[in-house]
N, C-alpha and C positions, 0 to 999 in steps of 0.2 A: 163170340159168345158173351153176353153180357149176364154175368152170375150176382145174384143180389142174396142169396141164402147158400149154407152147407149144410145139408144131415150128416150127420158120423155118428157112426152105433160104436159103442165103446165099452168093456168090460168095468162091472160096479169097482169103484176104486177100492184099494184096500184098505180095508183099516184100520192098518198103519198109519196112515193118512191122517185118521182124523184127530182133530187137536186134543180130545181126550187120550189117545193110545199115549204110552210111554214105553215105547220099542227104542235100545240103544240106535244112538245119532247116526252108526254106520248101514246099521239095517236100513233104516228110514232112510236112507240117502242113494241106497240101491233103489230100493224101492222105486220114490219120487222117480229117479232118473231112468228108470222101465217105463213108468204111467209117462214121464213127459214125451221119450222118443215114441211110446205105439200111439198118443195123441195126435203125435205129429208125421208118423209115418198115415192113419188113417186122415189125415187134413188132407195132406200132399195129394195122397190117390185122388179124391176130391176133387183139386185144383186145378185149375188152369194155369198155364205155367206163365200166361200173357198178364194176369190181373194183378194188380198192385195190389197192396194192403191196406187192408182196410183202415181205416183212424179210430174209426166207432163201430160199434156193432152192438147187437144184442142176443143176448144167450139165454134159450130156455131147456131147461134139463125134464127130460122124461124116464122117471127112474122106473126098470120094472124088477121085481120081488117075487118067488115062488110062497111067499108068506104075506099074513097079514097086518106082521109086527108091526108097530108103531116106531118110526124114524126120525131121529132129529132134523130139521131142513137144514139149521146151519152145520152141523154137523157134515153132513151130504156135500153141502155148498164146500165148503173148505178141504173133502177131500178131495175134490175137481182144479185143487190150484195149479198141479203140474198137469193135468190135463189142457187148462187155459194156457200155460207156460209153452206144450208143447203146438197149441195153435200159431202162438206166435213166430218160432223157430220151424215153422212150417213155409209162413209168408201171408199167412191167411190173414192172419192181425196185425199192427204195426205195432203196441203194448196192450198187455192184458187191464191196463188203469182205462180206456175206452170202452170197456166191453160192461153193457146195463143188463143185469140178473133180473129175467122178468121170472114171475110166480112160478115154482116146478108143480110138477103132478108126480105122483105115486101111484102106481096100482101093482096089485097084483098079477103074474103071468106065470107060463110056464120056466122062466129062467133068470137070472139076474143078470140085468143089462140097463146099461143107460143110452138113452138119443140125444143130442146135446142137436140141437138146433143154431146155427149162428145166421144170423141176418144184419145184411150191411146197414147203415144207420145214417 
């Protein structure tokens, strides 16, 4: 099976996450370490257990929102970092410093959820 793309549908990160929250270090440190292993538990499923890791890749995020609010991207972007964390500790990625953040999309839907797209590079 030659795999050149993974979808993973993945719960909106919390945010806790994001670099404005100011949640004490231990909270945040559970947290992170939830978001990175269910990253990584949803990679794996994904996976084939033959493919190597990838060196490059690229990562497009499809956030969806039961609202219309208005979102910060970096904001977003940086709560994705144990996400990315837990691609790697999967096998998927060889370091998350390879992986090229193309444009995300936002829309509205009925639930909050992200699709993280990773394509080999």
């Amino acid at each position: 099976m030659n795999m050149d793309h993974v979808t993973l549908t993945l719960p909106v990160p919390s945010p806790m996450l994001s670099p404005n929250a100011r949640p004490h270090y231990m909270a945040k440190a559970k947290v992170t370490k939830q978001h990175r292993q269910a990253a990584a538990l949803v990679a794996m499923g994904a996976l084939n257990r033959n493919e190597p890791r990838w060196k490059r890749a690229s990562v497009q995020l499809a956030w969806t929102f039961p609202d219309k609010r208005k979102r910060d991207q970096d904001n977003l972007l940086a709560r994705c970092k144990a996400y990315f964390d837990g691609l790697r500790d999967a096998g998927l990625i060889d370091d998350d410093s390879g992986l090229t953040h193309l444009p995300m999309t936002i829309e509205k839907g009925d639930e909050a959820k992200l699709v993280m797209t990773v394509t080999k590079v």
